[in-house]
N, CA, C and O atoms as a GROMACS GRO file, in nm:
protein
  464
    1UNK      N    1 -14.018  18.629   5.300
    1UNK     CA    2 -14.101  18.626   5.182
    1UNK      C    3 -14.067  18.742   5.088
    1UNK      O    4 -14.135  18.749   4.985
    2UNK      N    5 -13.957  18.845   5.110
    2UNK     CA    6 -13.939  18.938   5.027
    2UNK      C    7 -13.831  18.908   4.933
    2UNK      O    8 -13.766  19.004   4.890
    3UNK      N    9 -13.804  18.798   4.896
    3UNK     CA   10 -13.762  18.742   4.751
    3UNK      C   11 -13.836  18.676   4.715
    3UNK      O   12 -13.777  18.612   4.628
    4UNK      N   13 -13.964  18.629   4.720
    4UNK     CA   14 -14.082  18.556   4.677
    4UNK      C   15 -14.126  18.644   4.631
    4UNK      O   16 -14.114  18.743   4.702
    5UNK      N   17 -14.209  18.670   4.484
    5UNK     CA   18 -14.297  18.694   4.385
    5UNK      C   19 -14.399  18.594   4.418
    5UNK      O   20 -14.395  18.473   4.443
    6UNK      N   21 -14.527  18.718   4.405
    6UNK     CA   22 -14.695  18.699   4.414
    6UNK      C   23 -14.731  18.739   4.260
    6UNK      O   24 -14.728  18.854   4.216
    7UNK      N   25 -14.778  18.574   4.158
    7UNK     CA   26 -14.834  18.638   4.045
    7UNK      C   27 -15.010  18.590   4.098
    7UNK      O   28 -15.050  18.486   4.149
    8UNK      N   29 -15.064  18.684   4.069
    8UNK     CA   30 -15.234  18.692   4.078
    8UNK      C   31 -15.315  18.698   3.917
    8UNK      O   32 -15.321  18.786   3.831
    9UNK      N   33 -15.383  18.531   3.931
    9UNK     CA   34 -15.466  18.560   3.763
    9UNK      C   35 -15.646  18.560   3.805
    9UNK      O   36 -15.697  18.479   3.882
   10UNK      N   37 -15.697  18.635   3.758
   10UNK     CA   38 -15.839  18.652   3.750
   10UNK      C   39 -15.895  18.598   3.645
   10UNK      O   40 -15.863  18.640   3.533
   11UNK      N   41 -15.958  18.528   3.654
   11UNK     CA   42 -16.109  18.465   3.579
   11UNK      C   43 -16.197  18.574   3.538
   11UNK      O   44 -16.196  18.694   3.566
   12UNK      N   45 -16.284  18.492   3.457
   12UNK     CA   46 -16.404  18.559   3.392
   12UNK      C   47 -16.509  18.530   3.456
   12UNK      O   48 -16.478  18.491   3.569
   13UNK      N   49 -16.618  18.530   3.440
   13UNK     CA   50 -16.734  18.496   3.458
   13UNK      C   51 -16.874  18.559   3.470
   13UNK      O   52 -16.984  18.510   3.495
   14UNK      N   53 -16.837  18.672   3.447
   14UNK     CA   54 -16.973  18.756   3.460
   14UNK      C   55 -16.978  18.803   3.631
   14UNK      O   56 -16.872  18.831   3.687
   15UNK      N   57 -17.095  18.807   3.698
   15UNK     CA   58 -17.091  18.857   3.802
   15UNK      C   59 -17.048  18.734   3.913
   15UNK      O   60 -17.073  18.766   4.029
   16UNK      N   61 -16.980  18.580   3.893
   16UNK     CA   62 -16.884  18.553   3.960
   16UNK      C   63 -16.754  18.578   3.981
   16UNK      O   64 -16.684  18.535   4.072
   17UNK      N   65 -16.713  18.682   3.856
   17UNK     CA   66 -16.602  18.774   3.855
   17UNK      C   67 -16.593  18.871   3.958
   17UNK      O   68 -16.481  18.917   3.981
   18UNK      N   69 -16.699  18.916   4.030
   18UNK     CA   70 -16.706  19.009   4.105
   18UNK      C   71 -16.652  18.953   4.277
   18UNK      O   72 -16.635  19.022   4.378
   19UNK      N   73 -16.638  18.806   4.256
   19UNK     CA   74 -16.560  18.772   4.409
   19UNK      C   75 -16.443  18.785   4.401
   19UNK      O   76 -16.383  18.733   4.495
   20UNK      N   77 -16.372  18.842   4.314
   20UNK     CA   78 -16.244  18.882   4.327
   20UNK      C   79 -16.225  18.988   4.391
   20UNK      O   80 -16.134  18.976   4.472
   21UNK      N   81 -16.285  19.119   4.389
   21UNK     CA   82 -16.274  19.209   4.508
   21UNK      C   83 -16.281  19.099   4.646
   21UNK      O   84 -16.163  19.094   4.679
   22UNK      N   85 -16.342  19.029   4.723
   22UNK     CA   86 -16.282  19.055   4.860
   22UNK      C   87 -16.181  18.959   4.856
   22UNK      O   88 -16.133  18.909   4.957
   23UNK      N   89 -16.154  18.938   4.766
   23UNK     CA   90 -16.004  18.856   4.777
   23UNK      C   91 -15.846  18.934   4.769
   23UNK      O   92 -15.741  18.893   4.820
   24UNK      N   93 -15.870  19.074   4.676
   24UNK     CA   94 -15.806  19.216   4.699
   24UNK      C   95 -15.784  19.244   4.814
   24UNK      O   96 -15.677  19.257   4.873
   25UNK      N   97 -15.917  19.257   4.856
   25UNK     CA   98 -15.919  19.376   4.989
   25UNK      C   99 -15.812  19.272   5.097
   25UNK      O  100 -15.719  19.317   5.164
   26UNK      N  101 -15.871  19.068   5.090
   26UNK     CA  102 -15.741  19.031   5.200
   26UNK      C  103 -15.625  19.041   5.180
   26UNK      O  104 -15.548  19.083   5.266
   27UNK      N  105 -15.587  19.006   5.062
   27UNK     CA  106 -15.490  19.071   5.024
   27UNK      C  107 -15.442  19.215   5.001
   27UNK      O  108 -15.384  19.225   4.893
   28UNK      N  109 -15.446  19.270   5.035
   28UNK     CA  110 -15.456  19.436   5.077
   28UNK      C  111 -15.423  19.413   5.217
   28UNK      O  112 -15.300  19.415   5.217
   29UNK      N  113 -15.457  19.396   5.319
   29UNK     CA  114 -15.523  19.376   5.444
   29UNK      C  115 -15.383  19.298   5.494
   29UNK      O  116 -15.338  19.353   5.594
   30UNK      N  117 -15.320  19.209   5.459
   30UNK     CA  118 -15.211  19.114   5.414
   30UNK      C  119 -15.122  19.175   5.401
   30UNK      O  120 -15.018  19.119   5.436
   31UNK      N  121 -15.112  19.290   5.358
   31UNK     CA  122 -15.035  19.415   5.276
   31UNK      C  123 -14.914  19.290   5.186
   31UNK      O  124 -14.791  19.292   5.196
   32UNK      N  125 -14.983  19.210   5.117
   32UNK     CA  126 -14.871  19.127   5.008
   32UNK      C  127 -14.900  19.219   4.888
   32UNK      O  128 -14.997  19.280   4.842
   33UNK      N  129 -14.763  19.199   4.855
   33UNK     CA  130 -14.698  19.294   4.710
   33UNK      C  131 -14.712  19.171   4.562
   33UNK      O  132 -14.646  19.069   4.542
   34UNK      N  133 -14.829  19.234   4.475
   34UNK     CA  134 -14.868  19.126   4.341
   34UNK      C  135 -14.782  19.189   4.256
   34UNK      O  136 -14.801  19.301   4.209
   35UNK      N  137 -14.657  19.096   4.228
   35UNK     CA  138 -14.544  19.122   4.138
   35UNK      C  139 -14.624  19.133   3.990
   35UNK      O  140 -14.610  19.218   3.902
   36UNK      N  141 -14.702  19.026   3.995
   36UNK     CA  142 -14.780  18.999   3.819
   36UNK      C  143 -14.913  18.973   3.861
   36UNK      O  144 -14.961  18.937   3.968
   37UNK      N  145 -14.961  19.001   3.751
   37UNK     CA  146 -15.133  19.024   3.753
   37UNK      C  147 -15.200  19.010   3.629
   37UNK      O  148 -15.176  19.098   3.546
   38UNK      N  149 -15.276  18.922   3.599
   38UNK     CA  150 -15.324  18.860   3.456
   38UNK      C  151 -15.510  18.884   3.496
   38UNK      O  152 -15.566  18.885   3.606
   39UNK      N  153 -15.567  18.901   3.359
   39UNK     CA  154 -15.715  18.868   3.362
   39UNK      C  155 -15.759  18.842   3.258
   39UNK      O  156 -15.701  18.845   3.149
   40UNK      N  157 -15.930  18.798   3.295
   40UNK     CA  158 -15.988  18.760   3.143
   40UNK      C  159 -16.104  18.813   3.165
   40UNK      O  160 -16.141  18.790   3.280
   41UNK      N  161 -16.188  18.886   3.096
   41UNK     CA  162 -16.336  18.968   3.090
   41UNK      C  163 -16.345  19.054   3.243
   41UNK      O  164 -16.270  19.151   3.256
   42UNK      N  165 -16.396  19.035   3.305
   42UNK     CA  166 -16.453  19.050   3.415
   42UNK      C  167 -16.306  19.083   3.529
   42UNK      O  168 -16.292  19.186   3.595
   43UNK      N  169 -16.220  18.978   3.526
   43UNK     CA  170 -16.118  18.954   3.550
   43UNK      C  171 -15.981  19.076   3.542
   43UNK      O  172 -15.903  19.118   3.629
   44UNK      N  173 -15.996  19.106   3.395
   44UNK     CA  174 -15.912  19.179   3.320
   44UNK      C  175 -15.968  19.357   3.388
   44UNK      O  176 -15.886  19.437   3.435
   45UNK      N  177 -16.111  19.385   3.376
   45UNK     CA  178 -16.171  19.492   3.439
   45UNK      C  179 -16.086  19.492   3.588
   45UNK      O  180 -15.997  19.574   3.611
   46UNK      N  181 -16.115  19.414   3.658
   46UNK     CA  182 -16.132  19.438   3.778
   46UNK      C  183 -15.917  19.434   3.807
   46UNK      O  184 -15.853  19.464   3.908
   47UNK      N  185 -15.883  19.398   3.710
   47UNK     CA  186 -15.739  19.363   3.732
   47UNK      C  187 -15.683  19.500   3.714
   47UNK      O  188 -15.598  19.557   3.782
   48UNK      N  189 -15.751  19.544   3.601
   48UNK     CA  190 -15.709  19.703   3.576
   48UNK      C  191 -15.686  19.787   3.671
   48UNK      O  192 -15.574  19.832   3.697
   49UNK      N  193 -15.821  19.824   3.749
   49UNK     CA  194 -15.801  19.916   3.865
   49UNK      C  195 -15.699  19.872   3.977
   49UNK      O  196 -15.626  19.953   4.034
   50UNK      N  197 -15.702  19.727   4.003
   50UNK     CA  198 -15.570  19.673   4.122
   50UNK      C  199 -15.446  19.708   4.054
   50UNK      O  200 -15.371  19.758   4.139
   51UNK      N  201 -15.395  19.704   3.950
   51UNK     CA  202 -15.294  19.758   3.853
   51UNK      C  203 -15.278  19.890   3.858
   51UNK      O  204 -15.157  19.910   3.869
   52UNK      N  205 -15.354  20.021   3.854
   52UNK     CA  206 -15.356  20.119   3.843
   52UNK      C  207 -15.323  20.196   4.002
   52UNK      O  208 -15.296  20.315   4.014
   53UNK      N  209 -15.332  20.124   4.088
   53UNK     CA  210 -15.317  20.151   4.232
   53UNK      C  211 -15.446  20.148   4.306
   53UNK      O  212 -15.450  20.157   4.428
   54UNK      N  213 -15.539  20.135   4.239
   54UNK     CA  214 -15.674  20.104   4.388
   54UNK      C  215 -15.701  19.987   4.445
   54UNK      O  216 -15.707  19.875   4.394
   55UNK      N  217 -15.719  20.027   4.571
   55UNK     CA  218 -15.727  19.935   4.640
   55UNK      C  219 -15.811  19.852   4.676
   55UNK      O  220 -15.905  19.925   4.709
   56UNK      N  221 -15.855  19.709   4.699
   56UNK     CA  222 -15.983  19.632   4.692
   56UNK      C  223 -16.084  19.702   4.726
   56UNK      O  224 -16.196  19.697   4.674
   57UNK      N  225 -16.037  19.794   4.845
   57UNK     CA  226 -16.207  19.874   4.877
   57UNK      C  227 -16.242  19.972   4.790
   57UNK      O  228 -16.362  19.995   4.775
   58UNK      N  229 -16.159  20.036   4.726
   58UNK     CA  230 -16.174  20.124   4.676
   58UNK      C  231 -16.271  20.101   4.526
   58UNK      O  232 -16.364  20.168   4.481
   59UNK      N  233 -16.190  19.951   4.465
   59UNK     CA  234 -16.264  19.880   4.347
   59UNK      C  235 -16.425  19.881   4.397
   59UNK      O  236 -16.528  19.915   4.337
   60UNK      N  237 -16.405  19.840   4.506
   60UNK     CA  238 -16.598  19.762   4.567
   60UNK      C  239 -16.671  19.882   4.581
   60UNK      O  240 -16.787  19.890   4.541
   61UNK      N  241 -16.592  20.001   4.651
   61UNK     CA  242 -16.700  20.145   4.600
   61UNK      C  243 -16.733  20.190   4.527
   61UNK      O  244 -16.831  20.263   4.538
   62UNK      N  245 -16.646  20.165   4.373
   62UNK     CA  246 -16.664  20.206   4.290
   62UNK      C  247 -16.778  20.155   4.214
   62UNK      O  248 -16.864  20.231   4.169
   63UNK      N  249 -16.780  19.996   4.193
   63UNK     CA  250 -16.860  19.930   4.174
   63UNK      C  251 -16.989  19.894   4.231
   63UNK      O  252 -17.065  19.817   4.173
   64UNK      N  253 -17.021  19.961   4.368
   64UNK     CA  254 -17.116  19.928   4.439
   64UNK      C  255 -17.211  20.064   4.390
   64UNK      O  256 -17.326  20.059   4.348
   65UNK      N  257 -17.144  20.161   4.405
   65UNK     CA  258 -17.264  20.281   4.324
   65UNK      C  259 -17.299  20.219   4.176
   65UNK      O  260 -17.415  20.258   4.159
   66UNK      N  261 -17.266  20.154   4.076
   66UNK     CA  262 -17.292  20.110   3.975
   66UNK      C  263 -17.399  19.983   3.989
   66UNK      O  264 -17.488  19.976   3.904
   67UNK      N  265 -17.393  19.908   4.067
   67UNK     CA  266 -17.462  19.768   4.109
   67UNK      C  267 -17.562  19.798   4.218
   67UNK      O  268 -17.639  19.711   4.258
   68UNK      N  269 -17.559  19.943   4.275
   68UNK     CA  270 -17.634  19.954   4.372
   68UNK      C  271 -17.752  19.914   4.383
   68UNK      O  272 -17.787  19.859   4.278
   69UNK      N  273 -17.844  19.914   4.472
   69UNK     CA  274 -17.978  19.858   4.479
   69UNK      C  275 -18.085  19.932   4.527
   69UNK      O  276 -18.204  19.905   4.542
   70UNK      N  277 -17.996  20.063   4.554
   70UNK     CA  278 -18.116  20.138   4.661
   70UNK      C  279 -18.164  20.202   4.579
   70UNK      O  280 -18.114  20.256   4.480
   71UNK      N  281 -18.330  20.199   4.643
   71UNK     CA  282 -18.408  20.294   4.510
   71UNK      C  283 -18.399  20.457   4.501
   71UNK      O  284 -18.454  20.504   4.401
   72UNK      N  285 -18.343  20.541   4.581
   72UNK     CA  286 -18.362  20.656   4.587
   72UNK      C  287 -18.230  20.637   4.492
   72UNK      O  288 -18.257  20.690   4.384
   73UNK      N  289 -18.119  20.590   4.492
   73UNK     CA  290 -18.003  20.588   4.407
   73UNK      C  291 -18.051  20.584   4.267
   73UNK      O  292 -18.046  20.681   4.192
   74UNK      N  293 -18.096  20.471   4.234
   74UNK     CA  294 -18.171  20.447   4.061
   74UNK      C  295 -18.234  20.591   4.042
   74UNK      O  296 -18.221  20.643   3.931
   75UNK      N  297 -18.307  20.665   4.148
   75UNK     CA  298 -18.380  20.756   4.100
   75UNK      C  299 -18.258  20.878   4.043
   75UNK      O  300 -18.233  20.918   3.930
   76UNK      N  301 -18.216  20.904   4.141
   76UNK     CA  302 -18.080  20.999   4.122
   76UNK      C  303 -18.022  20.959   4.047
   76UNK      O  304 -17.974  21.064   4.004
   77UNK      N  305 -17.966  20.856   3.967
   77UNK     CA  306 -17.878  20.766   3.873
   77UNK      C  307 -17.944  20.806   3.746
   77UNK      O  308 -17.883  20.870   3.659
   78UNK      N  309 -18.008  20.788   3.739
   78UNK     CA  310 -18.140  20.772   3.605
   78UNK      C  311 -18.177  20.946   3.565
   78UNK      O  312 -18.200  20.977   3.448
   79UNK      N  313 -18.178  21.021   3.647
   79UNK     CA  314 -18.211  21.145   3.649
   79UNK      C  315 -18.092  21.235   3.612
   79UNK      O  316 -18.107  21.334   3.540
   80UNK      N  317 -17.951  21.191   3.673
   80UNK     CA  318 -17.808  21.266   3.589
   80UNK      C  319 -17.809  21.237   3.486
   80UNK      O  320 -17.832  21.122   3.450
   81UNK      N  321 -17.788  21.321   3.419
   81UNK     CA  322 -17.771  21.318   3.250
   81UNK      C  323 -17.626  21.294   3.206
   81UNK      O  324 -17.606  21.255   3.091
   82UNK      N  325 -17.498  21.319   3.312
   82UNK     CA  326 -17.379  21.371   3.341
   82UNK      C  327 -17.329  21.201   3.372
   82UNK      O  328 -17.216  21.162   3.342
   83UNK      N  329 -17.414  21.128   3.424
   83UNK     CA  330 -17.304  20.987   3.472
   83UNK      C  331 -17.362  20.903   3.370
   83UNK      O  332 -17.467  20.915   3.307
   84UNK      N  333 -17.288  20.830   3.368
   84UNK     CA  334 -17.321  20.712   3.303
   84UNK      C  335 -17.370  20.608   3.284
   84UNK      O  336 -17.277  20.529   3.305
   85UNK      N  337 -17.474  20.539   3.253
   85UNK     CA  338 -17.559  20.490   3.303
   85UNK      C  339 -17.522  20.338   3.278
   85UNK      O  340 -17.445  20.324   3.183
   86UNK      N  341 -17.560  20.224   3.342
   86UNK     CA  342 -17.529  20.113   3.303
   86UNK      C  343 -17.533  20.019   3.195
   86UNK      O  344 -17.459  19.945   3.130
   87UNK      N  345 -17.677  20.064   3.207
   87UNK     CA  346 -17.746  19.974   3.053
   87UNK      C  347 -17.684  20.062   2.952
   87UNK      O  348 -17.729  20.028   2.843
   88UNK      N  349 -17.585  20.179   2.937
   88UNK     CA  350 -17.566  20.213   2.791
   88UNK      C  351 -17.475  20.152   2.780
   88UNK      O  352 -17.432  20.169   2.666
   89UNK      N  353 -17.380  20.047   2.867
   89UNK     CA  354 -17.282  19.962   2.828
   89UNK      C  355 -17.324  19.895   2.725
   89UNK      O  356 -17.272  19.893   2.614
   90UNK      N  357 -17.440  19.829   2.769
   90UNK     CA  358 -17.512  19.736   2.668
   90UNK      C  359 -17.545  19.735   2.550
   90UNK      O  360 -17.667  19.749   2.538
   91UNK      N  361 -17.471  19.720   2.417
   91UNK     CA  362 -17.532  19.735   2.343
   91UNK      C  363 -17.628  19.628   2.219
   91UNK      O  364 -17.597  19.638   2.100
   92UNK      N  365 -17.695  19.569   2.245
   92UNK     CA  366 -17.772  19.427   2.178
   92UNK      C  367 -17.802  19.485   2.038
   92UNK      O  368 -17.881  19.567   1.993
   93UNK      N  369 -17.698  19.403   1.985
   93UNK     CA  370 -17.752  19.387   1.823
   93UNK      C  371 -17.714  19.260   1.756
   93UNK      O  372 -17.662  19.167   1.816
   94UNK      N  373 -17.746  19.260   1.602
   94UNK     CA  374 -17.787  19.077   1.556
   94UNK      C  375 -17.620  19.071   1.517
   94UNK      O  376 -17.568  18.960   1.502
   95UNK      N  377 -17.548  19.181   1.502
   95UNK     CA  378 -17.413  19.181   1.393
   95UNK      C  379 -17.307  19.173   1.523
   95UNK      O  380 -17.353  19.200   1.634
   96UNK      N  381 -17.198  19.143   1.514
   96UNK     CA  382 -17.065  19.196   1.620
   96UNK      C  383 -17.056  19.114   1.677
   96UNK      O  384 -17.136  19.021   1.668
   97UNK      N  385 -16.935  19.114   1.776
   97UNK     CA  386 -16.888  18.998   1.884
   97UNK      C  387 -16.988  19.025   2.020
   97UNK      O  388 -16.990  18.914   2.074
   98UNK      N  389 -17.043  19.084   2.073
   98UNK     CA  390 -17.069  19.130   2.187
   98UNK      C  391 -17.129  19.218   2.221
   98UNK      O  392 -17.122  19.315   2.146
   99UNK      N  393 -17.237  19.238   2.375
   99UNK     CA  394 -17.344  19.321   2.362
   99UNK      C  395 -17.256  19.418   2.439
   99UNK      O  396 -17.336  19.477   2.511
  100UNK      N  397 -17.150  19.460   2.459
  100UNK     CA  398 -17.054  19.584   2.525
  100UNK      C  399 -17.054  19.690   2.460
  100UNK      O  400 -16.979  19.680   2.363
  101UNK      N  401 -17.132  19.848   2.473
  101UNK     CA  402 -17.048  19.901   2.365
  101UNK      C  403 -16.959  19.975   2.403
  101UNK      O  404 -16.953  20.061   2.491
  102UNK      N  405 -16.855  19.916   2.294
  102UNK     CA  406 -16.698  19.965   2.373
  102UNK      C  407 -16.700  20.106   2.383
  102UNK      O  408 -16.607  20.156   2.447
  103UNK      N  409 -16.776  20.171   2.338
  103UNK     CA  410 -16.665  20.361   2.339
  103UNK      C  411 -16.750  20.398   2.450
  103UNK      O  412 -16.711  20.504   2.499
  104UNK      N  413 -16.843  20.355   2.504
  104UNK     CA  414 -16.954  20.328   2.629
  104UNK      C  415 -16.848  20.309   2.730
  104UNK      O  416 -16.825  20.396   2.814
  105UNK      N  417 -16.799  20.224   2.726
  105UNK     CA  418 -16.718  20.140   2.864
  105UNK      C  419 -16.609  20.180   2.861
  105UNK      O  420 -16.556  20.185   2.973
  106UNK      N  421 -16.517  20.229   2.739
  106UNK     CA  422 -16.428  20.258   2.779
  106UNK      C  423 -16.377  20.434   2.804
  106UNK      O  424 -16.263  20.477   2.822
  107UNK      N  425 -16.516  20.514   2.797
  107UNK     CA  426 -16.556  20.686   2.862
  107UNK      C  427 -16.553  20.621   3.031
  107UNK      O  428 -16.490  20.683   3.116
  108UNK      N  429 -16.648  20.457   3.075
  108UNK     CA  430 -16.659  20.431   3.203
  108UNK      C  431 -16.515  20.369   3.241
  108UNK      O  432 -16.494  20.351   3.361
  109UNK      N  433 -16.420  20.338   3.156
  109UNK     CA  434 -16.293  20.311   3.245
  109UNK      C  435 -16.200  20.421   3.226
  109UNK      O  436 -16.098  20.415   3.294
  110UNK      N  437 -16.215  20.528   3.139
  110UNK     CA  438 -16.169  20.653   3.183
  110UNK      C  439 -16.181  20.756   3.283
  110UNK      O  440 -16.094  20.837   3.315
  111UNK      N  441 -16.339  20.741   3.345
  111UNK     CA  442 -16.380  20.837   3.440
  111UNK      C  443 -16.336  20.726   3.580
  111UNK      O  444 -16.377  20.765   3.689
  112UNK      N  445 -16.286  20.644   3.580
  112UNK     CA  446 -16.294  20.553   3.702
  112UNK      C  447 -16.119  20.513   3.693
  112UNK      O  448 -16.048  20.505   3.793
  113UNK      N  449 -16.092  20.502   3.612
  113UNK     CA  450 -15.925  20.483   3.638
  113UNK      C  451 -15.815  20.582   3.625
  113UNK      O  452 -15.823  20.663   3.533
  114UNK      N  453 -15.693  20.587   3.720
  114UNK     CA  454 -15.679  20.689   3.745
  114UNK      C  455 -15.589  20.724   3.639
  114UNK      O  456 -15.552  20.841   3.624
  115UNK      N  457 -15.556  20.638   3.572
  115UNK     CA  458 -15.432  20.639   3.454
  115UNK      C  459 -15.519  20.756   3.340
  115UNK      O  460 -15.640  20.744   3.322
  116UNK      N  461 -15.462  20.831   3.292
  116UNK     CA  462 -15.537  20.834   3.166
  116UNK      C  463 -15.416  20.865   3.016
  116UNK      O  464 -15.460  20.870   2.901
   0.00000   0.00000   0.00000
Protein backbone atom coordinates (compact mmCIF):
# COMPACT_ATOMS: atom_id res chain seq x y z
CA UNK A 1 0.00 0.00 0.00
CA UNK A 2 3.00 2.38 -0.01
CA UNK A 3 2.42 3.55 -3.60
CA UNK A 4 -1.24 4.05 -2.84
CA UNK A 5 -2.32 7.66 -1.93
CA UNK A 6 -5.04 8.28 0.92
CA UNK A 7 -7.09 11.53 -0.18
CA UNK A 8 -9.47 12.33 2.99
CA UNK A 9 -12.58 14.98 2.36
CA UNK A 10 -14.59 16.30 5.36
CA UNK A 11 -18.09 17.54 5.33
CA UNK A 12 -19.84 20.21 7.01
CA UNK A 13 -22.49 20.07 9.18
CA UNK A 14 -22.38 21.71 12.31
CA UNK A 15 -21.91 19.43 15.26
CA UNK A 16 -22.27 16.27 12.82
CA UNK A 17 -18.94 17.56 11.71
CA UNK A 18 -17.62 16.64 14.91
CA UNK A 19 -17.68 12.63 13.95
CA UNK A 20 -14.85 13.15 12.07
CA UNK A 21 -12.49 13.09 14.98
CA UNK A 22 -12.98 9.36 15.76
CA UNK A 23 -12.54 8.61 12.35
CA UNK A 24 -8.80 10.46 12.73
CA UNK A 25 -7.98 8.88 15.75
CA UNK A 26 -8.74 5.14 13.52
CA UNK A 27 -7.01 6.32 11.24
CA UNK A 28 -4.17 7.40 13.36
CA UNK A 29 -4.39 4.07 15.15
CA UNK A 30 -4.06 2.51 11.39
CA UNK A 31 -0.99 4.67 11.30
CA UNK A 32 -2.29 5.38 7.30
CA UNK A 33 -0.45 8.35 5.73
CA UNK A 34 -3.45 11.18 4.22
CA UNK A 35 -1.55 12.24 1.07
CA UNK A 36 -4.63 14.98 0.50
CA UNK A 37 -7.06 16.42 2.73
CA UNK A 38 -10.05 18.68 1.72
CA UNK A 39 -12.92 20.38 3.98
CA UNK A 40 -15.98 22.38 4.21
CA UNK A 41 -17.08 24.51 7.51
CA UNK A 42 -16.77 22.30 10.26
CA UNK A 43 -14.83 19.97 8.07
CA UNK A 44 -12.24 22.53 6.92
CA UNK A 45 -11.70 23.44 11.02
CA UNK A 46 -11.21 20.16 11.99
CA UNK A 47 -9.03 19.39 8.69
CA UNK A 48 -6.75 22.19 9.73
CA UNK A 49 -5.43 20.81 12.91
CA UNK A 50 -5.02 17.00 11.11
CA UNK A 51 -2.97 19.14 8.51
CA UNK A 52 -0.94 20.95 10.96
CA UNK A 53 0.25 17.62 12.66
CA UNK A 54 -2.32 16.82 15.52
CA UNK A 55 -3.41 13.99 16.06
CA UNK A 56 -7.21 12.74 16.29
CA UNK A 57 -6.79 12.67 20.05
CA UNK A 58 -5.20 15.46 20.35
CA UNK A 59 -8.09 17.44 18.04
CA UNK A 60 -10.86 15.71 20.63
CA UNK A 61 -8.89 17.34 23.68
CA UNK A 62 -8.76 20.24 22.36
CA UNK A 63 -12.25 20.45 21.57
CA UNK A 64 -13.60 18.68 24.51
CA UNK A 65 -12.41 21.55 27.01
CA UNK A 66 -14.40 23.89 24.62
CA UNK A 67 -17.71 21.58 24.42
CA UNK A 68 -17.18 20.48 27.86
CA UNK A 69 -20.08 19.86 30.12
CA UNK A 70 -18.80 19.80 33.50
CA UNK A 71 -20.05 22.43 35.69
CA UNK A 72 -17.11 23.26 37.82
CA UNK A 73 -15.36 23.76 34.17
CA UNK A 74 -18.13 26.51 32.91
CA UNK A 75 -17.40 27.98 36.28
CA UNK A 76 -13.58 28.23 35.75
CA UNK A 77 -14.20 28.93 31.90
CA UNK A 78 -16.47 31.85 32.48
CA UNK A 79 -14.33 33.28 35.31
CA UNK A 80 -10.77 33.47 33.00
CA UNK A 81 -10.74 36.57 31.50
CA UNK A 82 -7.46 35.18 29.57
CA UNK A 83 -9.35 32.18 27.45
CA UNK A 84 -11.65 32.47 25.20
CA UNK A 85 -14.86 31.99 25.53
CA UNK A 86 -17.24 30.26 23.17
CA UNK A 87 -20.16 32.29 22.69
CA UNK A 88 -17.71 35.25 21.64
CA UNK A 89 -17.37 33.21 18.44
CA UNK A 90 -20.83 34.09 17.97
CA UNK A 91 -21.56 36.97 16.61
CA UNK A 92 -25.65 37.55 15.70
CA UNK A 93 -26.42 40.43 13.71
CA UNK A 94 -29.26 41.45 10.94
CA UNK A 95 -26.20 42.53 8.26
CA UNK A 96 -23.25 39.88 7.03
CA UNK A 97 -22.90 36.33 5.90
CA UNK A 98 -22.73 34.66 9.27
CA UNK A 99 -23.04 34.56 13.04
CA UNK A 100 -18.90 33.69 13.34
CA UNK A 101 -16.97 36.47 14.39
CA UNK A 102 -14.04 35.94 12.43
CA UNK A 103 -11.15 37.91 14.33
CA UNK A 104 -12.90 35.86 17.42
CA UNK A 105 -12.11 32.47 15.82
CA UNK A 106 -9.41 33.12 14.14
CA UNK A 107 -7.22 34.56 17.85
CA UNK A 108 -9.10 30.69 18.64
CA UNK A 109 -7.27 29.01 15.67
CA UNK A 110 -4.16 30.80 16.51
CA UNK A 111 -3.92 29.82 20.18
CA UNK A 112 -4.81 26.10 19.16
CA UNK A 113 -2.80 25.56 15.97
CA UNK A 114 0.53 25.01 15.98
CA UNK A 115 1.42 26.80 12.69
CA UNK A 116 1.51 30.40 13.20
Amino acid sequence: MQDKKIGLALGGGGARGLAHIPVLETIDKMELSISQLSGTSIGAIIGSFYACGLKGKEIRKILDTILAEDEEFWSRFFEKRSSLKWYELLAPQTTGPGLINVDKFLDFLKEHLPVH
